[in-house]
RODREN-485059 format. One record per atom (N, C-alpha, C, O): chain; residue number from 1; residue in three letters; atom name; x, y, z. Coordinates in steps of 0.02 Angstrom, whole numbers, plus 50000, padded with zeros to 5 digits. Last residue first. Layout:
SITE  chaine  num  residu  atome     c1     c2     c3
SITE       A  NUM     ALA     CA      X      Y      Z
...
This chain:
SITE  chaine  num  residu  atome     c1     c2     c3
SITE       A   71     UNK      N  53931  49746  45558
SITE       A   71     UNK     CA  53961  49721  45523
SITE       A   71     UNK      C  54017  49700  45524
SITE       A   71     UNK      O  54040  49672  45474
SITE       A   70     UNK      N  53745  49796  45561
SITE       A   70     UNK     CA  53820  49816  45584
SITE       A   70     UNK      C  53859  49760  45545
SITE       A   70     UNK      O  53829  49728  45502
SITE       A   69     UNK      N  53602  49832  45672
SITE       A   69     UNK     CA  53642  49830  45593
SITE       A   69     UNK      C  53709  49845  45620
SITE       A   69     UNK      O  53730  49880  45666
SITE       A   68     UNK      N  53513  49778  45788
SITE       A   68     UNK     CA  53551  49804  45768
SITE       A   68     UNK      C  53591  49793  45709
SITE       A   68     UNK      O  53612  49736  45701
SITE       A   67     UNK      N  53330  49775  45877
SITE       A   67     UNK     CA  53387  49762  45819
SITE       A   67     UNK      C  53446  49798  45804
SITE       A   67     UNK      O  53436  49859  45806
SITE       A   66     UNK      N  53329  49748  46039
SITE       A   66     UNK     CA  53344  49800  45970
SITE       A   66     UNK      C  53387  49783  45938
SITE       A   66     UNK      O  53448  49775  45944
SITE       A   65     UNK      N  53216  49644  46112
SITE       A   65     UNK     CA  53271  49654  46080
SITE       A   65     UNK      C  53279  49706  46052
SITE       A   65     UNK      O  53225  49724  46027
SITE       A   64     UNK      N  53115  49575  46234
SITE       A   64     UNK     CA  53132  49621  46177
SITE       A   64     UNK      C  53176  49634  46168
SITE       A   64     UNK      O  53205  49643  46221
SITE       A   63     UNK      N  53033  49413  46287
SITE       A   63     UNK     CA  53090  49461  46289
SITE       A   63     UNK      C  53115  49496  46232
SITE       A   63     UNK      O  53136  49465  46183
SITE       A   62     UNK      N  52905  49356  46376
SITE       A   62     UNK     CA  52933  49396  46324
SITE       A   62     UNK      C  52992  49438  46344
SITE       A   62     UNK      O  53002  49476  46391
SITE       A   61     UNK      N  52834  49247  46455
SITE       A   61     UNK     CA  52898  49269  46451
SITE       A   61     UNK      C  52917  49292  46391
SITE       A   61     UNK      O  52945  49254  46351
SITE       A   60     UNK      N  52662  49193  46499
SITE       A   60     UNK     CA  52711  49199  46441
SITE       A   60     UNK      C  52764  49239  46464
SITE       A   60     UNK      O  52741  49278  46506
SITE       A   59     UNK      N  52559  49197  46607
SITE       A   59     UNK     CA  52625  49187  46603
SITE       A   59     UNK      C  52682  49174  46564
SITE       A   59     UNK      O  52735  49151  46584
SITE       A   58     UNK      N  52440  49157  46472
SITE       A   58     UNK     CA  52452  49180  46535
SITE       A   58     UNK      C  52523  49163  46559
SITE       A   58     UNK      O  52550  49115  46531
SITE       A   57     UNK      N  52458  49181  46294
SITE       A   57     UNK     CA  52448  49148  46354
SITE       A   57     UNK      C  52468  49151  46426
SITE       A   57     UNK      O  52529  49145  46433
SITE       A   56     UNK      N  52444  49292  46143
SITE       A   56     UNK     CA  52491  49272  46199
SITE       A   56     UNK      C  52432  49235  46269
SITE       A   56     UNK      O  52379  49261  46286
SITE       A   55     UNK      N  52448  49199  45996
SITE       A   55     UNK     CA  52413  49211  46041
SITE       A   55     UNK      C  52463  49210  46102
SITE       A   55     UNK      O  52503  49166  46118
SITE       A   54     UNK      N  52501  49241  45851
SITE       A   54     UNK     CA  52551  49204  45883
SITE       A   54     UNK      C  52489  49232  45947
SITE       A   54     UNK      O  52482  49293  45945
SITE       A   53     UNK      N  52462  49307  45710
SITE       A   53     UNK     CA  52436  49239  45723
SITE       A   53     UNK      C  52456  49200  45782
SITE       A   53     UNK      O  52443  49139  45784
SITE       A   52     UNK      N  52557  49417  45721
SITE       A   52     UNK     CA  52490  49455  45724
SITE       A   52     UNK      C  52442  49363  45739
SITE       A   52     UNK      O  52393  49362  45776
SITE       A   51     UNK      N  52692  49373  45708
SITE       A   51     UNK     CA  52673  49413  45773
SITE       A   51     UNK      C  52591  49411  45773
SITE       A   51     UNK      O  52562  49405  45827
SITE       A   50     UNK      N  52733  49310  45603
SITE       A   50     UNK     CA  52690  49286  45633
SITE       A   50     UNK      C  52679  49310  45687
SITE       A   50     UNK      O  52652  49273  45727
SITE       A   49     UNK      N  52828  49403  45532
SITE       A   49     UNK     CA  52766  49384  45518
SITE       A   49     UNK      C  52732  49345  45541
SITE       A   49     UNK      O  52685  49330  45504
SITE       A   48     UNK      N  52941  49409  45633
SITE       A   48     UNK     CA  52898  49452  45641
SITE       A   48     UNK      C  52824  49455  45617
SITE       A   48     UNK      O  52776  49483  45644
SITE       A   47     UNK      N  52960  49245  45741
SITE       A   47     UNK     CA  52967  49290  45666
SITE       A   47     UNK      C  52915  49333  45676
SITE       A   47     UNK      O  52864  49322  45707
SITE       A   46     UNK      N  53026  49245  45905
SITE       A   46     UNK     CA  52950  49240  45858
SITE       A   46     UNK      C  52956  49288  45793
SITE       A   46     UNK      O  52956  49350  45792
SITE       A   45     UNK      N  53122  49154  45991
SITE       A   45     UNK     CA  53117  49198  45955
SITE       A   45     UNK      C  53058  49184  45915
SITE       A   45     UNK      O  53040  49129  45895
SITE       A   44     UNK      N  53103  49080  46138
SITE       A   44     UNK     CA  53101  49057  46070
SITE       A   44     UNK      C  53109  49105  46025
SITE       A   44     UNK      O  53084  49066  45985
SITE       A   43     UNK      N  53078  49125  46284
SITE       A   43     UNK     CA  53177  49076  46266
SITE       A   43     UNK      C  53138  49052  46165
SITE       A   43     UNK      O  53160  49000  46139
SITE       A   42     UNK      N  52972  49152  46279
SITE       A   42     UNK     CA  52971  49087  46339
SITE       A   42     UNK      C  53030  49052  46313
SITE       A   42     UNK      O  53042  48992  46312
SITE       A   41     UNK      N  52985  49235  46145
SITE       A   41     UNK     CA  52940  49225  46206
SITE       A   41     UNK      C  52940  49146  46229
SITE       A   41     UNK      O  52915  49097  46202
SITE       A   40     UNK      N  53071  49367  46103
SITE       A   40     UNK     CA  53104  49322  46115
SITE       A   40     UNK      C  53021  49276  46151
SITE       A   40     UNK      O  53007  49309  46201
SITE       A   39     UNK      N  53077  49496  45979
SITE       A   39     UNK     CA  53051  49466  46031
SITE       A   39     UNK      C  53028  49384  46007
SITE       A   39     UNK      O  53003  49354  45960
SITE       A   38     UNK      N  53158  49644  45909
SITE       A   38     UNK     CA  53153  49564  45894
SITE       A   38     UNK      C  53114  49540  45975
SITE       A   38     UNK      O  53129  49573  46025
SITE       A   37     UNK      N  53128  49824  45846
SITE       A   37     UNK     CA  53137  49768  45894
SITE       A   37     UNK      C  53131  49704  45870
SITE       A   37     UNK      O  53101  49696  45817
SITE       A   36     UNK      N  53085  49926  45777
SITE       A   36     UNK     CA  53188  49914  45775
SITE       A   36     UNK      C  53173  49850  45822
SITE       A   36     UNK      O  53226  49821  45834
SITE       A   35     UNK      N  52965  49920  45735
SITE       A   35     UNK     CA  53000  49901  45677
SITE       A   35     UNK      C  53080  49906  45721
SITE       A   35     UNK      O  53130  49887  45691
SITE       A   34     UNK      N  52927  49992  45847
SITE       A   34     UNK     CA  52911  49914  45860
SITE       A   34     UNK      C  52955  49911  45810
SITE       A   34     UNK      O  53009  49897  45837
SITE       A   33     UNK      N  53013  50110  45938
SITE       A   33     UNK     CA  52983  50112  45874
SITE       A   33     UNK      C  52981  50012  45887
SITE       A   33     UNK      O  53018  49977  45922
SITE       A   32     UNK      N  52960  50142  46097
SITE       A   32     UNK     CA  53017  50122  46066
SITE       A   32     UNK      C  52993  50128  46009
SITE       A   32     UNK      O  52939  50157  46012
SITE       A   31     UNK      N  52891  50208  46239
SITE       A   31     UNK     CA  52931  50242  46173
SITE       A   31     UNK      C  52964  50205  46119
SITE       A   31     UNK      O  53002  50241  46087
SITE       A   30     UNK      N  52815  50121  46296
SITE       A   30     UNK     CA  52889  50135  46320
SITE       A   30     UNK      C  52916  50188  46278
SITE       A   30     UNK      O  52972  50208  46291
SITE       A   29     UNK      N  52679  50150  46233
SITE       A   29     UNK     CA  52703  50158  46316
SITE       A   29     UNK      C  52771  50180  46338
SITE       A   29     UNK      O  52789  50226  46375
SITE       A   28     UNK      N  52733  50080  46122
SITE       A   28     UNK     CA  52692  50153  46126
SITE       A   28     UNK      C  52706  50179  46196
SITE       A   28     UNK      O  52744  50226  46208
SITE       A   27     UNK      N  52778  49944  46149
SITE       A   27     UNK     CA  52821  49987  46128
SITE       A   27     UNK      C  52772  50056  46114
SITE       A   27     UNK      O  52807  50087  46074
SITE       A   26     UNK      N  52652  49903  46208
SITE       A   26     UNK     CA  52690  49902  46229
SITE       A   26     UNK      C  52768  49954  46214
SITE       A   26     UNK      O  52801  49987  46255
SITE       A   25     UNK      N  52557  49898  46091
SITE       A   25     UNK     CA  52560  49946  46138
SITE       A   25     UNK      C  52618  49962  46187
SITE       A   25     UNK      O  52631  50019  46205
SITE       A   24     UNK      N  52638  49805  46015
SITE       A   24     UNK     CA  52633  49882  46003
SITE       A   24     UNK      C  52610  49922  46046
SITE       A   24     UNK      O  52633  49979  46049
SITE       A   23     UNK      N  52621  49700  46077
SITE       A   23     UNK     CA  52696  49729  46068
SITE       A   23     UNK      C  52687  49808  46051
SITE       A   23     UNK      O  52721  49855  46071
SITE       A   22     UNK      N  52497  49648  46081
SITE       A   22     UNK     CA  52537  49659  46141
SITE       A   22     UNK      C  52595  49727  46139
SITE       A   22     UNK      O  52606  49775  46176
SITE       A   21     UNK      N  52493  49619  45944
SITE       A   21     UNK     CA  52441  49720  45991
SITE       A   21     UNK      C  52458  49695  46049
SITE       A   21     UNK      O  52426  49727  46091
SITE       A   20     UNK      N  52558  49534  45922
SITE       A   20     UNK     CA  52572  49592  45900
SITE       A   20     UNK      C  52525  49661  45916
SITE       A   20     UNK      O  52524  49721  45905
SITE       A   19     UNK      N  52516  49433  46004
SITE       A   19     UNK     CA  52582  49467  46017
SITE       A   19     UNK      C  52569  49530  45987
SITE       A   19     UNK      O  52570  49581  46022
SITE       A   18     UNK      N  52336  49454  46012
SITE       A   18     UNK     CA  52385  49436  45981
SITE       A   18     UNK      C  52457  49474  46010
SITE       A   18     UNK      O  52457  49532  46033
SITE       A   17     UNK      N  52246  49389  46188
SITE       A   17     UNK     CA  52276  49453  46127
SITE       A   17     UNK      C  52330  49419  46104
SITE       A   17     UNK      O  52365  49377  46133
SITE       A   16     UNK      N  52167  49315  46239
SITE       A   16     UNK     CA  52163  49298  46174
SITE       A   16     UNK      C  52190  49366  46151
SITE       A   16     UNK      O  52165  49397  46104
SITE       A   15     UNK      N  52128  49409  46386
SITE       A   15     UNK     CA  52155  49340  46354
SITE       A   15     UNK      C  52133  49340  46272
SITE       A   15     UNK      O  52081  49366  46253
SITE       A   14     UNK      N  52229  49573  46400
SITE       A   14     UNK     CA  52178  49527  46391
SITE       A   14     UNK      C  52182  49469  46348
SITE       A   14     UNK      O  52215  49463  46297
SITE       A   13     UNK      N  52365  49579  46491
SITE       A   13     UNK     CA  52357  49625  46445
SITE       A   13     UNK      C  52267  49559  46425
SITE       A   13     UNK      O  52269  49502  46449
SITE       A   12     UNK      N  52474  49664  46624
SITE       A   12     UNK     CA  52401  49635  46597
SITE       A   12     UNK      C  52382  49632  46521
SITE       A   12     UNK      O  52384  49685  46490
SITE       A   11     UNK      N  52643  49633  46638
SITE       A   11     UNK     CA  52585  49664  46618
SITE       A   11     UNK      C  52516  49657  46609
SITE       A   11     UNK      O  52513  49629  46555
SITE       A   10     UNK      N  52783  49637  46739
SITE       A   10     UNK     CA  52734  49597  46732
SITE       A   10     UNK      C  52689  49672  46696
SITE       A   10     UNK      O  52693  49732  46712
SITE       A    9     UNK      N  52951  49629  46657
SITE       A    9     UNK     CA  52909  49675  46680
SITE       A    9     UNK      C  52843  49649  46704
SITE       A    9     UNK      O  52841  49608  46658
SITE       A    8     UNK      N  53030  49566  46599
SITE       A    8     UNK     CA  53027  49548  46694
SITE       A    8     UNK      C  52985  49615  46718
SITE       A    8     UNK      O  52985  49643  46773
SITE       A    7     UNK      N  53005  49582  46471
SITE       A    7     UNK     CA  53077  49605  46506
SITE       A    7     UNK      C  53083  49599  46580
SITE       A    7     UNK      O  53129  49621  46614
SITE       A    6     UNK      N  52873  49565  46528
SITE       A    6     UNK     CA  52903  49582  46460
SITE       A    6     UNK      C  52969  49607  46499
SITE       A    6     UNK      O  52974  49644  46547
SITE       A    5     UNK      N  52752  49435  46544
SITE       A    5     UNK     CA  52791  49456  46580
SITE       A    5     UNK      C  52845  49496  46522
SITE       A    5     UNK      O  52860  49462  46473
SITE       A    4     UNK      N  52582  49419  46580
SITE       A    4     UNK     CA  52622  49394  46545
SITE       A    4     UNK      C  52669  49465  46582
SITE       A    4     UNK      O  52653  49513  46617
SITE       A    3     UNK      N  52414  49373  46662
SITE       A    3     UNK     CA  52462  49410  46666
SITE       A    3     UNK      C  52516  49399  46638
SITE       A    3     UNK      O  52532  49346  46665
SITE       A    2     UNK      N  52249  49423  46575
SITE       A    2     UNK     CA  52297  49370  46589
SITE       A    2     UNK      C  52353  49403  46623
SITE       A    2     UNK      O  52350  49465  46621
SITE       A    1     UNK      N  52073  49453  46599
SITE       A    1     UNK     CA  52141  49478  46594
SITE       A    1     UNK      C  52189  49422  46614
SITE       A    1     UNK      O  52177  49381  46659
């Protein structure tokens, strides 16, 4: 198990998980829908198509966003 950090939350989550079964559980837990969010990790933003190839590493800094439409 590694420890990474989501909104200054600390979480476990196991070594060699992809962001993207970080994120989803993560947003299952919290309630959020994953499709309204953007995440930020260690100050970089990570395109959504590369969530599932993006390995998270111990003490990573993720930060979630909700998307918003507007104008």
């Amino acid at each position: 198990m590694i420890n990474i950090f989501i909104n200054d939350e600390i979480e476990q989550v196991e070594l060699e998980t992809c962001l993207y079964n970080v994120l989803e559980a993560y947003a299952s837990k919290k309630g959020i829908k994953l499709a309204a969010i953007a995440v930020a990790v260690n100050g970089s933003v990570v395109p959504r198509a590369t969530w599932q190839q993006t390995q998270c590493q111990a003490n990573d800094k993720l930060e979630l966003f909700s998307v918003v439409a507007g104008g």
